[in-house]
C-alpha positions as CSV (number, residue, x, y, z in Angstrom):
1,X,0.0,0.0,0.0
2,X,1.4,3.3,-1.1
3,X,1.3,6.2,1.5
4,X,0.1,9.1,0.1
5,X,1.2,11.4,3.1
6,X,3.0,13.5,0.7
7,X,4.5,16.8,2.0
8,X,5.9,19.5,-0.8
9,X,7.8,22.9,0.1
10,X,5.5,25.3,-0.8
11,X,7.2,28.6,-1.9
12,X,3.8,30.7,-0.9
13,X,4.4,30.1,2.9
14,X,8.2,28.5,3.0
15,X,7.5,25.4,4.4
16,X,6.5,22.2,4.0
17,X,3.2,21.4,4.0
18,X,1.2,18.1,3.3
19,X,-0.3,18.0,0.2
20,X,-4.1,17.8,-0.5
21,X,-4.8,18.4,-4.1
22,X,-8.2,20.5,-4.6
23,X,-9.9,18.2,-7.0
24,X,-9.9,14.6,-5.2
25,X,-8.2,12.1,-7.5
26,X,-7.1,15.3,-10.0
27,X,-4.0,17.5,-10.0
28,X,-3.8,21.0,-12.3
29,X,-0.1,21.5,-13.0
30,X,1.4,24.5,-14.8
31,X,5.0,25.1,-15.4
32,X,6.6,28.0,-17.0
33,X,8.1,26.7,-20.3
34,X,11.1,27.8,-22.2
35,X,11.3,31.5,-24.4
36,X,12.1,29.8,-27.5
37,X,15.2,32.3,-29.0
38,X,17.9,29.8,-29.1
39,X,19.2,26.1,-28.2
40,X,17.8,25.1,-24.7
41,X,20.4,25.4,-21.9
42,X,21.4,22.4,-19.7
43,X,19.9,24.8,-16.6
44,X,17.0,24.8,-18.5
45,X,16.6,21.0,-18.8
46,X,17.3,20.7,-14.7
47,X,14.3,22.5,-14.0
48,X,12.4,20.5,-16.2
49,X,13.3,17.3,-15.6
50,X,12.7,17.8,-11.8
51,X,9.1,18.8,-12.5
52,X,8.9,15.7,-15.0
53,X,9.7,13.2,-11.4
54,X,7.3,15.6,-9.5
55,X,4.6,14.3,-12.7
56,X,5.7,11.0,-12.9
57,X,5.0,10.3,-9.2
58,X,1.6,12.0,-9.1
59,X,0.9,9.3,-12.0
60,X,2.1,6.6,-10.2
61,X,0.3,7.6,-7.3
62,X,-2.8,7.5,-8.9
63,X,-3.3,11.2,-9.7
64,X,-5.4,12.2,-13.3
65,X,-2.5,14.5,-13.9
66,X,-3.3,17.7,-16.1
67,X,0.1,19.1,-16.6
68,X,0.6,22.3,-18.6
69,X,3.6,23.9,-19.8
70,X,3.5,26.8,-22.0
71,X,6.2,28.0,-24.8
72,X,7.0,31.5,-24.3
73,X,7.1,32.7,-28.8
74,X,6.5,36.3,-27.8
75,X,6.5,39.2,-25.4
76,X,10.2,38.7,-23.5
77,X,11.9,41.7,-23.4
78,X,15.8,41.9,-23.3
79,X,17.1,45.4,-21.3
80,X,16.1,47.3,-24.2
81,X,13.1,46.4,-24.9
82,X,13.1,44.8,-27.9
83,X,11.7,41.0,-28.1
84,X,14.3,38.2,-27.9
85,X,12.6,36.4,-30.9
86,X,12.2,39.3,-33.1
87,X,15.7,40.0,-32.3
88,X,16.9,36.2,-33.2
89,X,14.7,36.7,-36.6
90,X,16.4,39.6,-37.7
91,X,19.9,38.6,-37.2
92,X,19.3,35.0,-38.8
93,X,17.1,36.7,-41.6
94,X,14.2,33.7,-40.5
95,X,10.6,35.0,-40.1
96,X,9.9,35.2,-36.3
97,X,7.7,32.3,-36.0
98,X,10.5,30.3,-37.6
99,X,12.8,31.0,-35.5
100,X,10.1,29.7,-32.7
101,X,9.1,27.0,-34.5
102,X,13.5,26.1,-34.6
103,X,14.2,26.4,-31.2
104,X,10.8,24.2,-29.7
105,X,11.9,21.6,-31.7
106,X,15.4,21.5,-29.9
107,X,13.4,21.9,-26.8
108,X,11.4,19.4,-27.3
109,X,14.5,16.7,-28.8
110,X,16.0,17.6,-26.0
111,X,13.8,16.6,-23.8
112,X,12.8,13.7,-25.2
113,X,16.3,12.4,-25.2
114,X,16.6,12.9,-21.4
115,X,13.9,10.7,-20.9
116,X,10.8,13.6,-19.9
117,X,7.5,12.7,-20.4
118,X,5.3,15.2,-22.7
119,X,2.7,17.8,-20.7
120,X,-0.8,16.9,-21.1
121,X,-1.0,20.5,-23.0
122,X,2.0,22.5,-24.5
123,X,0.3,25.7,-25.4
124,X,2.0,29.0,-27.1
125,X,1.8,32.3,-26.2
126,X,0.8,33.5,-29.3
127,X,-2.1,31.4,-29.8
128,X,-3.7,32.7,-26.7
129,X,-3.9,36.4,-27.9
130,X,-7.4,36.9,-27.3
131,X,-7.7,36.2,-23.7
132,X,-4.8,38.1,-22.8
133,X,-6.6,40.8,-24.3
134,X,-9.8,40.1,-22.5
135,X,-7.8,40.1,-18.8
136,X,-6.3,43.4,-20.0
137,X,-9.5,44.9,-20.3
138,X,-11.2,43.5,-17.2
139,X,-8.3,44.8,-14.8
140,X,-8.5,48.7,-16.8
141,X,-12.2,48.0,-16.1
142,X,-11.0,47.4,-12.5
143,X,-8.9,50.6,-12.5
144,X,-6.2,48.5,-11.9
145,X,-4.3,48.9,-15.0
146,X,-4.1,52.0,-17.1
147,X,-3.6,52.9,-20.9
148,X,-0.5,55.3,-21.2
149,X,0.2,56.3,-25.2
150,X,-1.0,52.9,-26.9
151,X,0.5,50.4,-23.9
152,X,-1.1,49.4,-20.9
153,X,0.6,49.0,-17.5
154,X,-0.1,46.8,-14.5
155,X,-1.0,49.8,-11.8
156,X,1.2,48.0,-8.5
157,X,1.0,50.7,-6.0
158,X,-3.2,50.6,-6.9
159,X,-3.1,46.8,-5.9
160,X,-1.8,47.0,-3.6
161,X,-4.3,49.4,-1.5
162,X,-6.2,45.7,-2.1
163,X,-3.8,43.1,-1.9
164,X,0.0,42.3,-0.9
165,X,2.2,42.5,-3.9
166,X,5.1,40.8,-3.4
167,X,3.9,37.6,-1.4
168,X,5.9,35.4,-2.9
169,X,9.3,36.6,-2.9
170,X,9.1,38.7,0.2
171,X,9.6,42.2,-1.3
172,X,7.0,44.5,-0.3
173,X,6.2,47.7,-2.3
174,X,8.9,50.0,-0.3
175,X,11.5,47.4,-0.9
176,X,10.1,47.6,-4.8
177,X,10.5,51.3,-5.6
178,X,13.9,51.5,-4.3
179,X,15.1,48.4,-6.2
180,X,12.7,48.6,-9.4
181,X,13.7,46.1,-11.8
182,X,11.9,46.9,-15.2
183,X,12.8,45.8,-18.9
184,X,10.4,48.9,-20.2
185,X,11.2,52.5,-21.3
186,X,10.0,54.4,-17.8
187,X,8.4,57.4,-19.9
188,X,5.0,56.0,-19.8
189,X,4.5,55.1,-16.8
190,X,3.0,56.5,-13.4
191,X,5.2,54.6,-11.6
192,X,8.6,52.6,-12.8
193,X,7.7,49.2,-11.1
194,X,4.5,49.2,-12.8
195,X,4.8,46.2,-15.1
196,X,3.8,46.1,-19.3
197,X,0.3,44.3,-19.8
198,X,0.2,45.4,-23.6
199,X,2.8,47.3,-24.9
200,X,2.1,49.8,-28.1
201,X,5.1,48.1,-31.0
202,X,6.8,50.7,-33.0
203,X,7.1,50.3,-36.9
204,X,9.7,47.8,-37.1
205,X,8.3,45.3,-34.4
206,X,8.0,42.0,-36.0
207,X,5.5,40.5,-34.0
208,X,2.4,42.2,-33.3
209,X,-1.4,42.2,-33.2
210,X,-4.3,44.7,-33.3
211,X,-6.2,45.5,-30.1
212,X,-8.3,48.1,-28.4
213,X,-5.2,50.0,-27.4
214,X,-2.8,49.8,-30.0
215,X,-1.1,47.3,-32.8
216,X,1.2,45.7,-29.8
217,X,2.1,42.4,-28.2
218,X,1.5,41.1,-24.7
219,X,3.5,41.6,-21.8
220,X,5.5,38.7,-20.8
221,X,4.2,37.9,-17.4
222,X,0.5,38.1,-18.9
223,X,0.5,35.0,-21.1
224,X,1.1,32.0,-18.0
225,X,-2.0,33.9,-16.3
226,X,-4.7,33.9,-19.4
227,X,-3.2,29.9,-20.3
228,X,-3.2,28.7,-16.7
229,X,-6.7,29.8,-16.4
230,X,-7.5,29.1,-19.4
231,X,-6.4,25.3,-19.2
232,X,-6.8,24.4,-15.1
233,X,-9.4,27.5,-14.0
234,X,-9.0,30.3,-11.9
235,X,-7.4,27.8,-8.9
236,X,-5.3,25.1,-9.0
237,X,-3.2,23.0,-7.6
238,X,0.5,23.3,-8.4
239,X,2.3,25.8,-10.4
240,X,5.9,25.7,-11.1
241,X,9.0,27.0,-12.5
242,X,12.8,28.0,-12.4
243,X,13.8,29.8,-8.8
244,X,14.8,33.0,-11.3
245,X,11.2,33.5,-12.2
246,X,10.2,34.1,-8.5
247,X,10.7,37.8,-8.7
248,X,9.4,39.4,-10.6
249,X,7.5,36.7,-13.6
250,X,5.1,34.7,-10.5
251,X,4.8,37.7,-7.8
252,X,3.8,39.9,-11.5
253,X,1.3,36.6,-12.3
254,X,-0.2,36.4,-8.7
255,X,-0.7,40.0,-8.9
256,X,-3.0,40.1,-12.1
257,X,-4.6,36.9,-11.7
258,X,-6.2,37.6,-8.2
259,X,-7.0,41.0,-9.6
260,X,-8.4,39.3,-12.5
261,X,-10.1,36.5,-10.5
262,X,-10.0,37.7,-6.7
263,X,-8.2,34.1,-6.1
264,X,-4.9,32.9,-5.7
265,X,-4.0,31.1,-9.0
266,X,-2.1,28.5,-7.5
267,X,-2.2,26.7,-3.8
268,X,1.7,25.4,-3.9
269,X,4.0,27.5,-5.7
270,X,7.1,25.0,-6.5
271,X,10.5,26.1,-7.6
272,X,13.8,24.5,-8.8
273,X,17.1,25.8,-8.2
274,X,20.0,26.7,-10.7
275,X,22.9,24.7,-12.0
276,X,26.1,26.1,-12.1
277,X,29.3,25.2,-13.9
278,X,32.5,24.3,-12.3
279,X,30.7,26.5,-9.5
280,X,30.4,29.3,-11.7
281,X,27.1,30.8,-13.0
282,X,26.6,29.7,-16.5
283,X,26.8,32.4,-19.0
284,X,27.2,32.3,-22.9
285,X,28.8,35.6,-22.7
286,X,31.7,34.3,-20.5
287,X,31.9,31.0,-22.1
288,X,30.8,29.2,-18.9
289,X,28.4,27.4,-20.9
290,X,27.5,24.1,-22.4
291,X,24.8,22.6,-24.2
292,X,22.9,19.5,-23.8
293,X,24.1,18.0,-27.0
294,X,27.8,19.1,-26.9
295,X,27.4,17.2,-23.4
296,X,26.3,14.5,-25.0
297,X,28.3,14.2,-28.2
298,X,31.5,15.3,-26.5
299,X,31.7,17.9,-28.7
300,X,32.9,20.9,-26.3
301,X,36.5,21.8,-24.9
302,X,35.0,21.6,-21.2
303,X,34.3,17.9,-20.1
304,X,36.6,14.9,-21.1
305,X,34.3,12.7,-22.4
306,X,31.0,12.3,-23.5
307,X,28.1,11.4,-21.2
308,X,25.4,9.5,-21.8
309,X,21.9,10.6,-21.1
310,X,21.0,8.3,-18.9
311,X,23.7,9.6,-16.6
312,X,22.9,13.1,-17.2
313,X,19.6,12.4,-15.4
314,X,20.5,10.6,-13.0
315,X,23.5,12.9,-11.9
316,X,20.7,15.9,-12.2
317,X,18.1,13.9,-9.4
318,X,21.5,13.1,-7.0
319,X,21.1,16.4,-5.5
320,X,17.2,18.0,-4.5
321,X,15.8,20.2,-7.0
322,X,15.4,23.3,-4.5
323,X,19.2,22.9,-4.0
324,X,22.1,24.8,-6.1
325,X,23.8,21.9,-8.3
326,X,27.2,22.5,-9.8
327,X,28.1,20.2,-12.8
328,X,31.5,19.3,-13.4
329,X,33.7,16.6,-15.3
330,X,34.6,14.5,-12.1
331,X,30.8,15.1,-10.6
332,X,29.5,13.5,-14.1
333,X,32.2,10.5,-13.3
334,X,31.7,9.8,-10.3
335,X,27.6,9.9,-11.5
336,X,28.7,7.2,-13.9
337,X,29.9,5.1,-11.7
338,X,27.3,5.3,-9.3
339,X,24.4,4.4,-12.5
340,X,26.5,1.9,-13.3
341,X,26.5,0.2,-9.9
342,X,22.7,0.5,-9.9
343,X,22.6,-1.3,-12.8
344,X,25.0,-4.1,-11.8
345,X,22.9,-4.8,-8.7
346,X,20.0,-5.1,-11.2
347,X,21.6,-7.5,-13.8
348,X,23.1,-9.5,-10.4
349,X,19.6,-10.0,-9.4
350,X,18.1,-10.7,-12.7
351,X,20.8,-13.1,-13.7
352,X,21.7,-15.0,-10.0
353,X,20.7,-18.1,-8.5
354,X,17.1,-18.4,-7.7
355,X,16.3,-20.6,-4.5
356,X,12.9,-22.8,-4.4
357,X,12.1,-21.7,-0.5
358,X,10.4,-18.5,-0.2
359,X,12.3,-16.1,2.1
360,X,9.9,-14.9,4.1
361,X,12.8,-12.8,6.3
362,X,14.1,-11.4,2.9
363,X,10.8,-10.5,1.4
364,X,10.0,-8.6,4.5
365,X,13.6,-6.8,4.1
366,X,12.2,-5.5,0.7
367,X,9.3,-4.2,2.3
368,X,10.7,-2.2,4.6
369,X,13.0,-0.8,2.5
370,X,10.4,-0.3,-0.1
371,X,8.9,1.9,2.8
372,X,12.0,3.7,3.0
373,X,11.8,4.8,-0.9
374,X,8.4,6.0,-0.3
375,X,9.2,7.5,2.7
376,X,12.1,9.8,0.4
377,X,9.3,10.3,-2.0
378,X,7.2,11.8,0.0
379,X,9.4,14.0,1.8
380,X,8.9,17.0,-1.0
381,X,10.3,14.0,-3.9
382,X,13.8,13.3,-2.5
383,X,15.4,12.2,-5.4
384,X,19.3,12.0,-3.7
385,X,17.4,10.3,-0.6
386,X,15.7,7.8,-2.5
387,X,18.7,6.9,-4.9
388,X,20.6,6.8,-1.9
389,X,18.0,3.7,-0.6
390,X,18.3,2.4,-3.5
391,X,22.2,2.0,-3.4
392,X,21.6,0.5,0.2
393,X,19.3,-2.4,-1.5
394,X,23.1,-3.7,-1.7
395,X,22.8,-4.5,1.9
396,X,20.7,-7.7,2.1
397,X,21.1,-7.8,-1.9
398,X,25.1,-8.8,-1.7
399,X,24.3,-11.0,1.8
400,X,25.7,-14.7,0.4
401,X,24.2,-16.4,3.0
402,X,20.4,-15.0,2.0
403,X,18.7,-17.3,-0.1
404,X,16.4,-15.9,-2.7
405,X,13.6,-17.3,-4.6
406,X,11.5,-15.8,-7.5
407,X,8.9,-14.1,-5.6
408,X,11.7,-11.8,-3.6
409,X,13.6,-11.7,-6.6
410,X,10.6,-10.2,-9.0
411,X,8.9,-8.3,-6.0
412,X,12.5,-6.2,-6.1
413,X,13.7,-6.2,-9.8
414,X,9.7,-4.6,-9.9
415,X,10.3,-1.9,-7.4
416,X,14.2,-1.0,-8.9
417,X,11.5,-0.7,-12.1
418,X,9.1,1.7,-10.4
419,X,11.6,3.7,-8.9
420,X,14.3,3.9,-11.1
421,X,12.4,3.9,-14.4
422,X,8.9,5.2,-13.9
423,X,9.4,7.7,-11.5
424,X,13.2,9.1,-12.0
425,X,13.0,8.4,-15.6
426,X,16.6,6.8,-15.8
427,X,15.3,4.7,-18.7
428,X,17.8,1.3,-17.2
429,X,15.4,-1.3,-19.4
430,X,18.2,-3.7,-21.0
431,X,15.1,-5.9,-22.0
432,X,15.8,-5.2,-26.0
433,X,19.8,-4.8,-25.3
434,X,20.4,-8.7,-26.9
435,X,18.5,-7.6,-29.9
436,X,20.0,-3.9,-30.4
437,X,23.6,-5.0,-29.2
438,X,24.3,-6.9,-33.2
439,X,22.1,-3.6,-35.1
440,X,24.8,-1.1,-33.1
441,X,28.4,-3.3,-33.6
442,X,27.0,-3.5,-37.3
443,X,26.8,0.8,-37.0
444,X,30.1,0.3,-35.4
445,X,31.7,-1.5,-37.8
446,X,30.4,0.5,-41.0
447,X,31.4,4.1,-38.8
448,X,34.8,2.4,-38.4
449,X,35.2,1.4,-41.9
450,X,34.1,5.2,-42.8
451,X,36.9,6.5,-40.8
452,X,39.5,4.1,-42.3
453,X,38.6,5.5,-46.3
454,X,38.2,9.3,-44.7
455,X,34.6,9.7,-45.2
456,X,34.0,11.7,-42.2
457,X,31.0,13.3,-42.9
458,X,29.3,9.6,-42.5
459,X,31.8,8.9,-39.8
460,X,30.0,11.6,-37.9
461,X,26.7,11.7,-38.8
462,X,26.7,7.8,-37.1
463,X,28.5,8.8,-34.1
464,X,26.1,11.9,-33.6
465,X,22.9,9.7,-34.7
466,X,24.1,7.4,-31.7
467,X,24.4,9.8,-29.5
468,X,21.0,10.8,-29.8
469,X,19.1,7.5,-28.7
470,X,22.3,7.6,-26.0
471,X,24.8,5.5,-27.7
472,X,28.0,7.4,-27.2
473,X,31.5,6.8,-29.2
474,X,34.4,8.3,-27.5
475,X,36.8,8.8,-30.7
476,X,39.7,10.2,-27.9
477,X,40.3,6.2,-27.1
């Protein structure tokens, strides 16, 4: 019998708190998805992974999960003011909804090659124009947002009178005009911490629509309200997102969906810390970057090796997703070695002497430490806890004097399956490896044969196809 005594830190109140989802039976998910301007960043794919466990074990748990994560194609500003996508579109000559379309569908490769499961809806910003247009209008009907020269702002210091902008990160309005941080001109504004709802686009704007107010485009914090509601009602259960977009993306979304709705969106707010490199922040402007694939491939003048997927993951859910994570060549090693162990105390078990006697003493073992995962689970999903039970299986696993008979032995290889596969997504199945093992030596053989007559183009066009379904050749050897 499972426990469903979960507890998750909720970032509304700072604390844990047990977890009671609104709807029995039903969970409403949203996570904030990526702005699609370029290749998805290994940070990027941290955050998302953790909320694909947090997914994966309301599933297993019995939940009807609706899970929705949008794709931001519009409306995020760089520091001056010009859209990151329109920007991209100019300087690759693509037309902006190319450049979207590009950069999803490395988002979405990406993901599917560490293993996530897809959200129940994916939805774009620029297919909800409409209703961000309708909120707009309710909260100036509300005199809670103003029109100022074709663009309408989010009126704080006005919302305040009503509610407490700012609950979720802690900054109160006092804190927020003497530390504004704002990615509009200030002209138009009555205050500068007011925040763009609809902002008026000038003649060379790529991207931009016709509404009461002006030709424009959305403000960025507007879209996750009008698709949240839109797709799990003016209240749900969880929403997430990257520990960046605290302040001030989800205090700005709180803000103008109870004005909108006079309810909290959201009744846990979830976030996932940051990765760093070599315990530096990563940043393509200092080179203290990688990406997913150059992880993978080896193609990148950072990590010795190449890394397979698999390990990527599972080094990734070794540390809690509130906590920083730094990512380095010997972390990634040492990773390795620990997935690999898992999956020798797998193939061990699958392949060892099996015992006619039922172990009663044994089975009851698994239990309790079946207990324990559960118990790591439901402590706010402790990934590093649970992996770390699952690397003391080796306890009464390794024991030489324990007997062990098919009912112990499938009762565990089952649970290494429900843990390790289903809910952290390390993809271990070597169920098809007999049949796949001749199809890749034959690749093997024809990339090596390529390398010998100097065809490299089809040398490396294997080796990167390979590394795709997490087949990796390390040509250094």
């Amino acid at each position: 019998m499972i426990s469903k005594d979960l507890h998750i830190y909720n970032s509304l109140s700072n604390s844990k708190e047990k977890f009671k989802s609104i709807e029995k039976g039903s969970i409403g998910m949203y996570v904030c998805g990526p702005t699609v301007y370029s290749d998805v960043h290994l940070g990027n794919c941290r955050t998302f992974i953790s909320f694909d466990v947090i997914y994966r074990y309301f599933i297993h748990l019995g939940y009807k999960v609706r899970y929705v994560r949008n794709i931001t194609d519009v409306g995020h500003l760089e520091e001056g003011g010009e859209d990151r996508i329109s920007k991209k579109a100019k300087l690759e000559k693509l037309e902006p909804m190319e450049v979207a379309q590009k950069y999803t569908n490395d988002f979405k490769n990406t993901l599917t090659n560490f293993n996530a499961l897809d959200p129940s809806i994916e939805p774009i910003a620029s297919g909800h124009i409409i209703e961000q247009i309708s909120i707009i209008q309710d909260l100036i009907d509300k005199n809670l947002a103003y029109l100022s020269n074709g663009s309408v702002y989010f009126d704080i210091e006005e919302y305040d009178k009503l509610n407490d902008y700012g609950i979720l990160s802690g900054r109160d309005l006092e804190n927020l005009k003497s530390n504004s941080r704002t990615l509009d001109n200030q002209e138009d504004k009555k205050n500068e911490f007011d925040f763009a709802l609809w902002k008026k686009a000038d003649n060379n704007h790529l991207m931009k629509w016709k509404s009461p107010w002006s030709e424009g485009f959305p403000g960025w914090h507007l879209e996750c309200t009008a698709m949240s509601k839109k797709y799990l009602g003016d209240h749900f259960d969880i929403h997430g997102g990257g520990m960046d977009l605290k302040f001030p993306h989800h205090d700005c979304e709180i803000a103008q969906s109870k004005a909108h709705t006079g309810k909290d969106p959201a009744k846990y707010w979830i976030h996932a810390n940051m990765l760093t490199l070599n315990n530096k922040k990563m940043s393509k402007s200092t080179g203290n970057n990688i990406l997913p694939v150059e992880l993978i491939t080896g193609k990148n003048n950072i990590f010795s090796k190449p890394f397979d997927s698999n390990v990527i993951r599972f080094f990734f859910l070794q540390a809690h997703y509130r906590n920083v994570l730094d990512i380095s060549d010997s972390s990634l090693i040492a990773s390795e070695k620990g997935y690999n162990r898992l999956l020798e105390i797998i193939k061990r078990v699958k392949e060892g002497e099996v015992s006619n006697e039922k172990n009663d003493i044994l089975f009851n073992t698994i239990k309790e430490w079946e207990n324990k995962c559960y118990a790591c689970l439901n402590d706010d999903f402790n990934s590093p806890m649970l992996i770390a039970e699952l690397f003391n299986s080796t306890k009464f696993i390794n024991d030489s004097d324990i007997k062990i008979s098919n009912r112990e032995r499938d009762y565990f290889l089952n649970l290494m399956n429900i843990f390790l596969n289903k809910i952290l997504g390390i993809n271990f199945d070597d169920s098809t490896t007999s049949n796949n093992d001749s199809i890749l030596e034959v690749l093997k053989e024809v990339r090596d044969e390529a390398r010998l007559n100097k065809n490299y183009d089809l040398s490396d066009k294997i080796r990167d196809k390979l590394a795709n379904i997490g087949v990796n050749l390390n040509d250094k050897d």
